[in-house]
Backbone atoms as SQL, in Angstrom:
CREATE TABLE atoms (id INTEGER PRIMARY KEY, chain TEXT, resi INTEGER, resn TEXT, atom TEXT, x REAL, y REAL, z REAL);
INSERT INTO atoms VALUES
  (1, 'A', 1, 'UNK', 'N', -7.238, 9.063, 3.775),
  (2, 'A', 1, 'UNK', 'CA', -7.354, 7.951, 4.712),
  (3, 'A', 1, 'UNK', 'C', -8.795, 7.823, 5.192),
  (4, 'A', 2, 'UNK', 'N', -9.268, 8.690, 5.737),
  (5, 'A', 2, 'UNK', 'CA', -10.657, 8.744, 6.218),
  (6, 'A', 2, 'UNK', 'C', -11.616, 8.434, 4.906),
  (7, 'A', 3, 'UNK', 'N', -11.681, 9.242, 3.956),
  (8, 'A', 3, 'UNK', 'CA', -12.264, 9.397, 2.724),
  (9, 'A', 3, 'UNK', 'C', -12.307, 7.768, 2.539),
  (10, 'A', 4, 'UNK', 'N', -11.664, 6.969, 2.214),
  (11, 'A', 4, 'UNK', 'CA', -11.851, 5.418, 2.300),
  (12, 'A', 4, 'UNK', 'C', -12.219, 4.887, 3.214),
  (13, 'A', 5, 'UNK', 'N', -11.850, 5.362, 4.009),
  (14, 'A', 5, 'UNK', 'CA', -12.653, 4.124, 5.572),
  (15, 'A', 5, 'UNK', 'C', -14.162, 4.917, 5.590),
  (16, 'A', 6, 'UNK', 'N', -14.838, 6.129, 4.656),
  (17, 'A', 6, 'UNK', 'CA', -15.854, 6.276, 4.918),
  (18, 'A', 6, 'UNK', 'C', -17.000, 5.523, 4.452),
  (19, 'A', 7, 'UNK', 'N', -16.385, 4.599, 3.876),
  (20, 'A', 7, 'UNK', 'CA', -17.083, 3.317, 2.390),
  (21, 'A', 7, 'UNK', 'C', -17.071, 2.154, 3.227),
  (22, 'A', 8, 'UNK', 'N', -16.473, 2.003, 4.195),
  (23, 'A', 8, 'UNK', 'CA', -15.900, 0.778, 4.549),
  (24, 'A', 8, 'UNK', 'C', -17.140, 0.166, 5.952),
  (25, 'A', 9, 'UNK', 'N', -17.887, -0.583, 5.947),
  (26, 'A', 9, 'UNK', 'CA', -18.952, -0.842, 7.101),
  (27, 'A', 9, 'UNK', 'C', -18.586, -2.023, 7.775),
  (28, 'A', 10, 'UNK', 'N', -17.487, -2.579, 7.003),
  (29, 'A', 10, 'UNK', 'CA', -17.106, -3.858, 8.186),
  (30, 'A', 10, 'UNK', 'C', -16.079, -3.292, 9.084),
  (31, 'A', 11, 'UNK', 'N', -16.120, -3.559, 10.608),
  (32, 'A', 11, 'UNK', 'CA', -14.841, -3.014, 11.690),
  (33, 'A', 11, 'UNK', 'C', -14.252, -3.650, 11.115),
  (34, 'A', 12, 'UNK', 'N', -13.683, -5.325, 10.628),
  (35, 'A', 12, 'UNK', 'CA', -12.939, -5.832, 10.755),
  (36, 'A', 12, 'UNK', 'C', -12.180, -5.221, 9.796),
  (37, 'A', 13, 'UNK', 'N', -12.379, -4.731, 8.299),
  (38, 'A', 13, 'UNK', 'CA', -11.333, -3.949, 7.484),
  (39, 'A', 13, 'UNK', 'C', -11.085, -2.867, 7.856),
  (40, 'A', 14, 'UNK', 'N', -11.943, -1.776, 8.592),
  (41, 'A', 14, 'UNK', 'CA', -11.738, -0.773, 9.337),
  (42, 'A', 14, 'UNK', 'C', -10.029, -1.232, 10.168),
  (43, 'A', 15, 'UNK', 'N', -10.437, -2.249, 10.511),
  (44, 'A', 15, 'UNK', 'CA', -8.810, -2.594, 11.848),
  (45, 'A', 15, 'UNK', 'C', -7.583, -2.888, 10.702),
  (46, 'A', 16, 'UNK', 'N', -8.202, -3.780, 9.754),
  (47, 'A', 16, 'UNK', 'CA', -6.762, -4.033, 8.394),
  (48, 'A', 16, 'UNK', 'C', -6.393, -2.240, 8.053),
  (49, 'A', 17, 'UNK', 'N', -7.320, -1.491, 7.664),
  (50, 'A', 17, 'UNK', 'CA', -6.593, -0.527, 6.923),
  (51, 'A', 17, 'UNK', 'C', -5.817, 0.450, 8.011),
  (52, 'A', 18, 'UNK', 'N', -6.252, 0.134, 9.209),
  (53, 'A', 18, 'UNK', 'CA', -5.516, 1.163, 10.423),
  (54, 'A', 18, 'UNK', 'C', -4.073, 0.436, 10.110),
  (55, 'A', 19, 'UNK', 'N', -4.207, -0.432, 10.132),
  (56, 'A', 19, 'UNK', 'CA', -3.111, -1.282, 10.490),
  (57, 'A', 19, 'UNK', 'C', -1.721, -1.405, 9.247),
  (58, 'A', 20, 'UNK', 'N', -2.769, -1.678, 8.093),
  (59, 'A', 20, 'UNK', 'CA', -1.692, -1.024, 6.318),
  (60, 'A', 20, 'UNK', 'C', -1.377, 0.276, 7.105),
  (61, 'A', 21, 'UNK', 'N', -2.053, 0.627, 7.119),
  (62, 'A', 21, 'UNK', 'CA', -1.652, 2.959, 7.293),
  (63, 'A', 21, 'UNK', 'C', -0.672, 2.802, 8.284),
  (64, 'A', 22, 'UNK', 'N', -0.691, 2.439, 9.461),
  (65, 'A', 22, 'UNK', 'CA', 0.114, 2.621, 10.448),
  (66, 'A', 22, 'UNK', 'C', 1.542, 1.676, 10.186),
  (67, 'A', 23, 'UNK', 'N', 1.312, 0.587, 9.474),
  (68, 'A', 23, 'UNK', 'CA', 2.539, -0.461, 9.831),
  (69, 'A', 23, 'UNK', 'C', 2.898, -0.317, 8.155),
  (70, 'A', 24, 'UNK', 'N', 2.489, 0.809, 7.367),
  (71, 'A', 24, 'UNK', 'CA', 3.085, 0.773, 5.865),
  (72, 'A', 24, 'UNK', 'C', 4.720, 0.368, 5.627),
  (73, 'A', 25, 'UNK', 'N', 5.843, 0.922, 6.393),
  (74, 'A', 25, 'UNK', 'CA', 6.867, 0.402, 6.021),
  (75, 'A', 25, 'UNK', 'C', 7.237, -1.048, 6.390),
  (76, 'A', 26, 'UNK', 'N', 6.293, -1.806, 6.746),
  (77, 'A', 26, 'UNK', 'CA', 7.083, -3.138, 7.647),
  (78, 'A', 26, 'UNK', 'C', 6.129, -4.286, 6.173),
  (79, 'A', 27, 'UNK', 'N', 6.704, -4.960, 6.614),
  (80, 'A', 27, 'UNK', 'CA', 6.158, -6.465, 5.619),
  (81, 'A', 27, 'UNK', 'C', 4.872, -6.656, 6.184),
  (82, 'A', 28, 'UNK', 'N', 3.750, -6.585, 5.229),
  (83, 'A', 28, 'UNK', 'CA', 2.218, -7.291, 5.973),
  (84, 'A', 28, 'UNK', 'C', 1.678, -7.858, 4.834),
  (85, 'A', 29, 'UNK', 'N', 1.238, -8.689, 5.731),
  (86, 'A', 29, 'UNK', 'CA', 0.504, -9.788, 5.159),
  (87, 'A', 29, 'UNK', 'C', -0.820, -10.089, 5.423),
  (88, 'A', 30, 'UNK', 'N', -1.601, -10.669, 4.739),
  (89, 'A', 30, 'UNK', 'CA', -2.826, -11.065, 4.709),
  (90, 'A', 30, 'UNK', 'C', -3.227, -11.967, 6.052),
  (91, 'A', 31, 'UNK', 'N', -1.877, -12.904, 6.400),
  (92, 'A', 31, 'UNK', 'CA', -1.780, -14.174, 7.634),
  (93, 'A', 31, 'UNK', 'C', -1.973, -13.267, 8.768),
  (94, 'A', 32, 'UNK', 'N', -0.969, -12.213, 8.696),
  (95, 'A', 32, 'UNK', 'CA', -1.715, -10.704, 9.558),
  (96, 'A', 32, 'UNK', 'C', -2.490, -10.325, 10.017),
  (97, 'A', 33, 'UNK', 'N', -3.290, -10.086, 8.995),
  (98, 'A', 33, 'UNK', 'CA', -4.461, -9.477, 9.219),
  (99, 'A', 33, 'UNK', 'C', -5.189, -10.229, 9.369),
  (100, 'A', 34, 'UNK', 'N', -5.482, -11.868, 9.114),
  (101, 'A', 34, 'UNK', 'CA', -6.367, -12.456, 9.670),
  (102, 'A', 34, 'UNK', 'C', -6.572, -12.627, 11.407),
  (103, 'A', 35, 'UNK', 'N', -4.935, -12.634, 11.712),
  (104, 'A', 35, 'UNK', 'CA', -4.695, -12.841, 12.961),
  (105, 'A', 35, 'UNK', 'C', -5.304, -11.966, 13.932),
  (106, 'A', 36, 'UNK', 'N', -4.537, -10.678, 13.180),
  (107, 'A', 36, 'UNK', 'CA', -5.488, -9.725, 13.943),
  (108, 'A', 36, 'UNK', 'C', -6.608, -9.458, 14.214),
  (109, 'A', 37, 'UNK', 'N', -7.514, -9.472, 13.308),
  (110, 'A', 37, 'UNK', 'CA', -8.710, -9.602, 13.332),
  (111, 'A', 37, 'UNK', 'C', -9.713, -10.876, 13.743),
  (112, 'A', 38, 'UNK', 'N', -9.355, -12.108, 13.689),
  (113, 'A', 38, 'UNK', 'CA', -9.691, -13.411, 14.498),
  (114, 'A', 38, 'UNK', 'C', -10.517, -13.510, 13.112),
  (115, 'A', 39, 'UNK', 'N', -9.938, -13.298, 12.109),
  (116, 'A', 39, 'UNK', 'CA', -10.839, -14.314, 11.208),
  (117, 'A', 39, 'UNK', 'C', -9.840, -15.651, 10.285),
  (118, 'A', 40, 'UNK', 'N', -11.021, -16.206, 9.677),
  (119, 'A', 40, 'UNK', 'CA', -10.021, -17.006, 8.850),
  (120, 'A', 40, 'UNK', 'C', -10.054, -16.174, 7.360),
  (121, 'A', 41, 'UNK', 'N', -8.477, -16.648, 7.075),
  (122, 'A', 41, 'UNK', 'CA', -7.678, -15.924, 6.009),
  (123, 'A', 41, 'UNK', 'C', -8.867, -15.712, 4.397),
  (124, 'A', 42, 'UNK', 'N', -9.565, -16.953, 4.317),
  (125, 'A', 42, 'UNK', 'CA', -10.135, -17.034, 3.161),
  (126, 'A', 42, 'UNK', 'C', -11.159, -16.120, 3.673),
  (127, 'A', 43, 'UNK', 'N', -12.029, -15.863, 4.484),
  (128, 'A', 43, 'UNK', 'CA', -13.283, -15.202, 4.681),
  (129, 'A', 43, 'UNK', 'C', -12.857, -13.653, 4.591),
  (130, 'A', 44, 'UNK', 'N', -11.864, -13.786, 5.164),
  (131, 'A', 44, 'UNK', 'CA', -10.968, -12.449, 5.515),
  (132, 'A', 44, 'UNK', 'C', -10.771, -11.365, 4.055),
  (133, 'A', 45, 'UNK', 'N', -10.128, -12.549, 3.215),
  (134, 'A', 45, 'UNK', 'CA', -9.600, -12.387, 1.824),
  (135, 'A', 45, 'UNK', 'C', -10.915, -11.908, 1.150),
  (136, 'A', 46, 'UNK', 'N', -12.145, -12.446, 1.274),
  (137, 'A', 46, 'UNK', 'CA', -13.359, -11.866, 0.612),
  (138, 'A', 46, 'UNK', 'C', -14.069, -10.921, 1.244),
  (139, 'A', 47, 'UNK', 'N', -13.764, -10.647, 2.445),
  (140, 'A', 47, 'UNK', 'CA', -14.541, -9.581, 2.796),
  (141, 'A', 47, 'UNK', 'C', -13.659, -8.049, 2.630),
  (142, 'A', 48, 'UNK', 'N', -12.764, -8.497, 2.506),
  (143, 'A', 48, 'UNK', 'CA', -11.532, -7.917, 1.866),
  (144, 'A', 48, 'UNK', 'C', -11.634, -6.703, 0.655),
  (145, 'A', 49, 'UNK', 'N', -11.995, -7.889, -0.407),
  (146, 'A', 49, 'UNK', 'CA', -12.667, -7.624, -1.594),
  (147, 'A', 49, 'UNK', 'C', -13.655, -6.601, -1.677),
  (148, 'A', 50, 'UNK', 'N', -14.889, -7.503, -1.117),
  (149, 'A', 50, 'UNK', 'CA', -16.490, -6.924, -1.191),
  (150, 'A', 50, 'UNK', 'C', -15.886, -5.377, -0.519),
  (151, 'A', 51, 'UNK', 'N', -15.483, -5.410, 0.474),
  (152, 'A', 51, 'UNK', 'CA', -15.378, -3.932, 1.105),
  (153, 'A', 51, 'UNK', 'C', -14.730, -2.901, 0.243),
  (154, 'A', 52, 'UNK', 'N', -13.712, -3.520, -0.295),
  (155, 'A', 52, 'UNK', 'CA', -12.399, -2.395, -0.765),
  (156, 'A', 52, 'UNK', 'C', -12.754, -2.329, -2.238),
  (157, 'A', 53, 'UNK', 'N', -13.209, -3.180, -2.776),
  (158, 'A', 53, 'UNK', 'CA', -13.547, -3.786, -3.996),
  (159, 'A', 53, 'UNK', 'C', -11.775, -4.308, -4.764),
  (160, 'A', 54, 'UNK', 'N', -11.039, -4.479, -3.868),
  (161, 'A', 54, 'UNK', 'CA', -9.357, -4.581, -4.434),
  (162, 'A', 54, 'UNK', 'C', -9.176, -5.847, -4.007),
  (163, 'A', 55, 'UNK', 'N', -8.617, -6.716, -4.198),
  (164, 'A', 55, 'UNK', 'CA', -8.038, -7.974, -3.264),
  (165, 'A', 55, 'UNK', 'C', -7.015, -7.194, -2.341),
  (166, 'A', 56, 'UNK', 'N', -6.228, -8.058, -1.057),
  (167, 'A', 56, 'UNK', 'CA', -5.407, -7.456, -0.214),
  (168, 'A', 56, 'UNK', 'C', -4.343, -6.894, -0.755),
  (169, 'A', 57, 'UNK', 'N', -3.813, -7.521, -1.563),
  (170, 'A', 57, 'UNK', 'CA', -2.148, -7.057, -1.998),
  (171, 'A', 57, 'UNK', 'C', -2.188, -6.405, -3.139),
  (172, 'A', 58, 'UNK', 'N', -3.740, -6.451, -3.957),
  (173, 'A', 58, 'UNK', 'CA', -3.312, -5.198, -5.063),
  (174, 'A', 58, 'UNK', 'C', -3.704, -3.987, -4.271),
  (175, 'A', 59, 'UNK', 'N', -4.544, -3.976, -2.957),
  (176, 'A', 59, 'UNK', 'CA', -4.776, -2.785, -2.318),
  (177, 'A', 59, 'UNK', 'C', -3.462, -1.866, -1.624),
  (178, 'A', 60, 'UNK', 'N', -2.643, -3.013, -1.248),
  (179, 'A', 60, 'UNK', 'CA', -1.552, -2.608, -0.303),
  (180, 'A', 60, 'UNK', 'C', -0.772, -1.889, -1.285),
  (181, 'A', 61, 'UNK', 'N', -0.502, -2.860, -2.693),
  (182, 'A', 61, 'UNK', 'CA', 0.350, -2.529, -3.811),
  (183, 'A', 61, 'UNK', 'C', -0.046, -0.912, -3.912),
  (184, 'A', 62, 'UNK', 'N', -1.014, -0.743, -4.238),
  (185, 'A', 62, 'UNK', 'CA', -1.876, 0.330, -4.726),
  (186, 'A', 62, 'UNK', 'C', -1.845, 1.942, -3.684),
  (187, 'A', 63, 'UNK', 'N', -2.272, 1.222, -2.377),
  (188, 'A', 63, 'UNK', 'CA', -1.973, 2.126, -1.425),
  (189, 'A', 63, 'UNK', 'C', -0.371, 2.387, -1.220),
  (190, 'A', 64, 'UNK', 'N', 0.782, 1.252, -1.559),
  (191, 'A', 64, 'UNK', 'CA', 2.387, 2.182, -1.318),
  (192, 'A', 64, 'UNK', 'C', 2.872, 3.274, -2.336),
  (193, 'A', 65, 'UNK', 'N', 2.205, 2.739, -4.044),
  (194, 'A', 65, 'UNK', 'CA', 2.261, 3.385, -4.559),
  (195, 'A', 65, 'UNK', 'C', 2.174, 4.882, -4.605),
  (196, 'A', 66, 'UNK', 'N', 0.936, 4.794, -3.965),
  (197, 'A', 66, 'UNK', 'CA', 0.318, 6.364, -3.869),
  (198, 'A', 66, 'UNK', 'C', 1.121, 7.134, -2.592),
  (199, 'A', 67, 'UNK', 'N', 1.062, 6.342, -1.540),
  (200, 'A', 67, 'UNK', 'CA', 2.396, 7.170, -0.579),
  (201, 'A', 67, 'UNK', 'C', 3.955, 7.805, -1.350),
  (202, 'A', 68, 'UNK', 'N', 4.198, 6.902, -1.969),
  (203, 'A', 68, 'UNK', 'CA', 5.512, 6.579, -3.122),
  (204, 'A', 68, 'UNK', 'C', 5.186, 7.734, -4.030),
  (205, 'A', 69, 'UNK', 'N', 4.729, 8.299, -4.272),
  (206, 'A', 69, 'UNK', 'CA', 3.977, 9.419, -5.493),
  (207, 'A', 69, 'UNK', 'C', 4.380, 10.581, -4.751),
  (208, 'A', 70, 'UNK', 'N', 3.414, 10.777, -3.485),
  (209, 'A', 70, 'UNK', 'CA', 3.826, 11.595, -2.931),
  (210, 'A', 70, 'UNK', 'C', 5.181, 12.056, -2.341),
  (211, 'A', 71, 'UNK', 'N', 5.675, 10.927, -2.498),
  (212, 'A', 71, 'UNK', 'CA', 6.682, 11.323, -1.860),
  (213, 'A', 71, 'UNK', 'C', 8.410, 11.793, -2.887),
  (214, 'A', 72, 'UNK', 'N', 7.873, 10.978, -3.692),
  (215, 'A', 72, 'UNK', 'CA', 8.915, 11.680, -5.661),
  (216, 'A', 72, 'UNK', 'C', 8.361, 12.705, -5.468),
  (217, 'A', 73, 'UNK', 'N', 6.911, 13.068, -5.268),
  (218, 'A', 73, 'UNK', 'CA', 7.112, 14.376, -6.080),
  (219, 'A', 73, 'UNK', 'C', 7.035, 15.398, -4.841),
  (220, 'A', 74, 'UNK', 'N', 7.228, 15.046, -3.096),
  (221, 'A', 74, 'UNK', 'CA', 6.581, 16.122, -2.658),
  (222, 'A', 74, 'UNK', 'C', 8.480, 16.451, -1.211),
  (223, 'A', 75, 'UNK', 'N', 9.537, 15.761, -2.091),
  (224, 'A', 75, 'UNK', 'CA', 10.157, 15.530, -1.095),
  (225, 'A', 75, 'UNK', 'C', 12.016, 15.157, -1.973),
  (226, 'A', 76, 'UNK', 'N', 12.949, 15.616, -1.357),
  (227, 'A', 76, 'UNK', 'CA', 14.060, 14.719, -2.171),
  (228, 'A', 76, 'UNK', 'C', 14.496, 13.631, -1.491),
  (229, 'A', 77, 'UNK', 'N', 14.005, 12.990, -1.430),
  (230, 'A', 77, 'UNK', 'CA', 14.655, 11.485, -0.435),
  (231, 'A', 77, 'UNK', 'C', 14.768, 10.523, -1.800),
  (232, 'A', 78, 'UNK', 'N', 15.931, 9.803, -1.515),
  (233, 'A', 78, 'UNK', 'CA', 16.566, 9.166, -2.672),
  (234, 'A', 78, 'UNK', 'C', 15.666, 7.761, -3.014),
  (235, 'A', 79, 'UNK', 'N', 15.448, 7.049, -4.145),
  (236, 'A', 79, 'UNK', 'CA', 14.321, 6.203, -4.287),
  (237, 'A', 79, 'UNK', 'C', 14.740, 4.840, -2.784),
  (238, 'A', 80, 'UNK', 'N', 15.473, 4.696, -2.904),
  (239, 'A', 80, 'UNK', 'CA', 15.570, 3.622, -1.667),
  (240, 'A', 80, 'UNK', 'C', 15.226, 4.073, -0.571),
  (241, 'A', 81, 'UNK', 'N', 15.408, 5.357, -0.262),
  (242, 'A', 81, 'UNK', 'CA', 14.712, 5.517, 1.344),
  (243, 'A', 81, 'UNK', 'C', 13.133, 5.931, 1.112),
  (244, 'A', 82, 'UNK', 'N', 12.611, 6.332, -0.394),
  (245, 'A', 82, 'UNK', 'CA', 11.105, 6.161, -0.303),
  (246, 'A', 82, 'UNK', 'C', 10.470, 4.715, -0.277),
  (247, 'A', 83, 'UNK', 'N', 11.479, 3.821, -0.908),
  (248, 'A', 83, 'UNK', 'CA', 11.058, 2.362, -0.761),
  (249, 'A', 83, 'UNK', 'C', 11.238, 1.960, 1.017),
  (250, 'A', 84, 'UNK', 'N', 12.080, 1.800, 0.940),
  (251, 'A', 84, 'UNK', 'CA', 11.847, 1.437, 2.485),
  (252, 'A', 84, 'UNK', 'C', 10.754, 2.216, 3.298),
  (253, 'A', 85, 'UNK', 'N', 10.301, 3.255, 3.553),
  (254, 'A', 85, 'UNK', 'CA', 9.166, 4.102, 4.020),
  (255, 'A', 85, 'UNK', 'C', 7.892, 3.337, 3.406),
  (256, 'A', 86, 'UNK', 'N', 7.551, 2.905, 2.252),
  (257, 'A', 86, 'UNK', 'CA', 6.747, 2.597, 1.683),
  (258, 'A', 86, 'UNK', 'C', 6.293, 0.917, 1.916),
  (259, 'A', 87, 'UNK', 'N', 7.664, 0.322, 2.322),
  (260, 'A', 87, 'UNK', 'CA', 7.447, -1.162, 2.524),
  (261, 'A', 87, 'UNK', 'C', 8.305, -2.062, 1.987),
  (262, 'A', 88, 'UNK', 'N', 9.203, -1.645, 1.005),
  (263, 'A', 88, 'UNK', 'CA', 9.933, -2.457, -0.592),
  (264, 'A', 88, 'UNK', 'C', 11.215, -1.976, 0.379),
  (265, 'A', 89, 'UNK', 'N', 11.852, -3.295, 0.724),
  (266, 'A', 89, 'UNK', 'CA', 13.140, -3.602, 0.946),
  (267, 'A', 89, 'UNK', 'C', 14.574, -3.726, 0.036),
  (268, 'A', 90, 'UNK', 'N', 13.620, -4.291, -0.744),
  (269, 'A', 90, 'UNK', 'CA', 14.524, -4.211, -2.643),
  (270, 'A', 90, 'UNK', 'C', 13.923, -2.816, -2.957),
  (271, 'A', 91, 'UNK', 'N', 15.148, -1.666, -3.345),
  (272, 'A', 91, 'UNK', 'CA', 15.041, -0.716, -4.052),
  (273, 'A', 91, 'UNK', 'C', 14.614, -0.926, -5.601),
  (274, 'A', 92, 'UNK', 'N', 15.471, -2.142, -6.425),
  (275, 'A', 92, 'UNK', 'CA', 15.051, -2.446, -7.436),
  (276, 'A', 92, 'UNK', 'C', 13.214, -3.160, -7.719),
  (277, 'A', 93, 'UNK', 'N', 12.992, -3.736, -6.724),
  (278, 'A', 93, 'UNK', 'CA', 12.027, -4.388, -7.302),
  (279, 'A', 93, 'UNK', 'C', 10.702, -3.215, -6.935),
  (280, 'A', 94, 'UNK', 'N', 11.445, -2.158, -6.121),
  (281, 'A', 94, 'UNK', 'CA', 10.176, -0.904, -5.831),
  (282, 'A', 94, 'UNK', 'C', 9.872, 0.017, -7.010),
  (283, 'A', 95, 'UNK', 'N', 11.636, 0.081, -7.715),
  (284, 'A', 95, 'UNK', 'CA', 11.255, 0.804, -8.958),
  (285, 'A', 95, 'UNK', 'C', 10.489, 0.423, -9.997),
  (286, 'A', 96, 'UNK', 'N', 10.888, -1.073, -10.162),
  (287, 'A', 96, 'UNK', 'CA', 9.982, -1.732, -11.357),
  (288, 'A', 96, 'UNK', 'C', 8.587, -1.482, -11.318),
  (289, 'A', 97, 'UNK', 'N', 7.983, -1.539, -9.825),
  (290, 'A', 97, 'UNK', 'CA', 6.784, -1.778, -9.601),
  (291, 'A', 97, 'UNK', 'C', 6.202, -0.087, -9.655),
  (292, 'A', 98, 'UNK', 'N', 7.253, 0.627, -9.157),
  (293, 'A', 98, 'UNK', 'CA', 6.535, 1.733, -9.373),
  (294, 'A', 98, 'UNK', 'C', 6.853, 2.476, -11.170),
  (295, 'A', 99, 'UNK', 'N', 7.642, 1.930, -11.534),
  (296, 'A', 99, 'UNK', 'CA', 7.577, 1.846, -13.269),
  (297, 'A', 99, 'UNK', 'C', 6.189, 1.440, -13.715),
  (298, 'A', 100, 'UNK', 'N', 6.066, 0.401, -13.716),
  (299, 'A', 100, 'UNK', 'CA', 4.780, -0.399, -14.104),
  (300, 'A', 100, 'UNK', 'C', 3.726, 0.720, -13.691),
  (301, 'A', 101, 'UNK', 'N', 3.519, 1.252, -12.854),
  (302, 'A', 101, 'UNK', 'CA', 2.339, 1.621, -12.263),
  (303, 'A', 101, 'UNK', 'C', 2.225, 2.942, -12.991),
  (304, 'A', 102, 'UNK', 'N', 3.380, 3.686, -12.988),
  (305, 'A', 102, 'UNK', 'CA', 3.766, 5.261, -13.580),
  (306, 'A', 102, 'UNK', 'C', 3.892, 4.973, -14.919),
  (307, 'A', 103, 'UNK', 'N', 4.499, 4.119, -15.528),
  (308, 'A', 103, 'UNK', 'CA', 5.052, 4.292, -17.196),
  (309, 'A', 103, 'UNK', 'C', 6.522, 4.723, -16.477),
  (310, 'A', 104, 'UNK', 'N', 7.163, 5.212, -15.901),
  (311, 'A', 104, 'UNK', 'CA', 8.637, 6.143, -15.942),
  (312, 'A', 104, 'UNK', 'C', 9.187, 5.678, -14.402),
  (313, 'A', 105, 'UNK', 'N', 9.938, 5.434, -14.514),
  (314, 'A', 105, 'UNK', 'CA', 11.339, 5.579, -12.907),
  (315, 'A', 105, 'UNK', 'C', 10.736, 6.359, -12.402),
  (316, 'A', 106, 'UNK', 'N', 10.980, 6.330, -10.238),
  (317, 'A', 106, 'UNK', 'CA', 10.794, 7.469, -9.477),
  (318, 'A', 106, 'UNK', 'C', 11.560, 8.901, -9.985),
  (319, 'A', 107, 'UNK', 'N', 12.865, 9.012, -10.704),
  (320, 'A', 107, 'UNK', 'CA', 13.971, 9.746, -10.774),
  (321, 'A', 107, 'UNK', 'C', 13.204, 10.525, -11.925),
  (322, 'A', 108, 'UNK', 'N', 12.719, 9.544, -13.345),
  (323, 'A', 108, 'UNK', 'CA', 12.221, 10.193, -14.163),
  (324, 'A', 108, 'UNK', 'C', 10.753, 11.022, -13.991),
  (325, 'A', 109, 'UNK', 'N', 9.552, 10.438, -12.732),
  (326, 'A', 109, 'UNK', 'CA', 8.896, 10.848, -12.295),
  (327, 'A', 109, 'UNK', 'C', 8.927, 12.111, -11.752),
  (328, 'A', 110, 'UNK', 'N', 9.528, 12.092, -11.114),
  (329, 'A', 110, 'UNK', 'CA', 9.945, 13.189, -9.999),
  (330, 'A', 110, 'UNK', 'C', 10.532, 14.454, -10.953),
  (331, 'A', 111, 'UNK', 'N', 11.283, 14.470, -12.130),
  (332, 'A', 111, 'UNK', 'CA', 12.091, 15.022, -12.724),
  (333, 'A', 111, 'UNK', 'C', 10.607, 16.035, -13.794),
  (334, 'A', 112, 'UNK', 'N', 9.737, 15.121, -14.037),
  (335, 'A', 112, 'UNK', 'CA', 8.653, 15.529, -14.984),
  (336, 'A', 112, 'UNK', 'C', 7.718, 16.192, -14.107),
  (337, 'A', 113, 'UNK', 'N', 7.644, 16.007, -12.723),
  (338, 'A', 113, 'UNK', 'CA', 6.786, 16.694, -12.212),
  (339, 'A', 113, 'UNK', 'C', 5.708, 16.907, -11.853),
  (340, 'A', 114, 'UNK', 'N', 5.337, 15.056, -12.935),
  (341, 'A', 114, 'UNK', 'CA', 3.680, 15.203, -12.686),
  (342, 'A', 114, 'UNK', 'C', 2.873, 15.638, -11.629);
């Protein structure tokens, strides 16, 4: 967590990534984070970028994933209650995504050990 915000020189993404980290299981959005931060969405969306070098939602994508990792491999909680922890309300559409990202299911993940 720190290790990334040590790259990061704008407050205003400094306040988005407190805010991913802290509010990871709930729905967020970009309309969000503009709000929060008092910017507009498009300026928001590029400074976004330049900082993280990710757009917002492959960052978020990217950052549940990696919570989601840890948590197949560091924990037995069944894939729907790591989805919900993670943000993904649909169990199915958490696996796909964390398929895609892994090559293999949380179940098959978790099972291999990586």
């Amino acid at each position: 967590r720190n290790l990334r915000k040590s790259k990061i020189s704008s407050l205003h993404i400094a306040v988005c990534l407190d805010y991913i980290y802290d509010h990871l299981h709930t729905h967020i959005t970009a309309e969000q984070l503009a709000k929060l931060t008092g910017l507009n969405i498009s300026y928001l969306s590029r400074l976004f970028k330049k900082e993280t070098g990710q757009s917002f939602v492959s960052y978020l994508t990217d950052y549940r994933m990696d919570r989601a990792e840890e948590m197949v491999l560091n924990t037995d909680e069944k894939s729907y209650k790591i989805a919900e922890k993670v943000g993904y309300q649909d169990a199915n559409y958490f696996s796909y995504v964390f398929k895609k990202k892994f090559g293999v299911s949380p179940s098959k993940y978790r099972a291999s050990g990586k």
